[in-house]
C-alpha positions in Angstrom: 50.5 174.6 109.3 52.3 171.7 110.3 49.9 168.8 109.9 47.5 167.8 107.7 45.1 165.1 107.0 43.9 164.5 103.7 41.7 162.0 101.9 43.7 160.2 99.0 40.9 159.1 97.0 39.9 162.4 96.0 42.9 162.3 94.1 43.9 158.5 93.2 42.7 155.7 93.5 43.2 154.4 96.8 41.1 152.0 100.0 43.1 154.2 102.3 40.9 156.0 104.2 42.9 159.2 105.3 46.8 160.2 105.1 48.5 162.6 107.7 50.9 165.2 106.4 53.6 166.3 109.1 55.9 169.2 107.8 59.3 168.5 109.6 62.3 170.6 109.6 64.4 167.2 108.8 64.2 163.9 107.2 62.8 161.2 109.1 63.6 157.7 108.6 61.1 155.2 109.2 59.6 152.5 107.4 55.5 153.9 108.2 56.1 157.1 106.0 54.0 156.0 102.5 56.1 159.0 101.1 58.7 161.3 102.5 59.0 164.7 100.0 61.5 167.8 100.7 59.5 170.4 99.1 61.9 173.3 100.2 64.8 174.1 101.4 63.8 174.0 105.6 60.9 171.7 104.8 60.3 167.8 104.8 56.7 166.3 104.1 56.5 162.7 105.2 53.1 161.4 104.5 51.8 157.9 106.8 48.2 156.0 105.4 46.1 155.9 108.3 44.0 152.7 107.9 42.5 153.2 112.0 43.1 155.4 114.8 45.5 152.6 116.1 47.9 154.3 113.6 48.2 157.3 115.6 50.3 156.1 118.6 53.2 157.8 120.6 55.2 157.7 117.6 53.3 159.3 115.5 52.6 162.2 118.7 56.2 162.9 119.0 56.6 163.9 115.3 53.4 165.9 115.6 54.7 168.0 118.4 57.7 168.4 116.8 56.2 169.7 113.9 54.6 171.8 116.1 57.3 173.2 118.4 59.6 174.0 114.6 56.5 176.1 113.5 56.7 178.2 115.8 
């Protein structure tokens, strides 16, 4: 996988809605990321809140289809 989506409330307490996962195979810097983690040693997890689809714009595409093109 290389993207997820995830509901934070189920595990804190949180109004967000929804939060998108994007496994990259580098760090990313950008003020939207809520969290940016580097799990292991060819992976990067940067996690954005998603308050309304108007969240998901070409930005956010781009790093989604290059999480998709390093998965292989």
């Amino acid at each position: 996988g290389f993207a997820y989506v995830w509901r934070p409330g189920q595990y804190v307490s949180n109004d967000v809605p929804a939060v998108l996962s994007i496994a990259l195979p580098h760090e990313v810097a950008s003020q939207r990321w809520k969290e940016v983690v580097h799990p292991s040693p060819r992976t990067w997890m940067h996690h954005l809140e998603v308050a309304s689809v108007d969240d998901l714009d070409a930005e956010v595409v781009g790093w989604l289809r290059e999480a998709a093109d390093a998965a292989g």
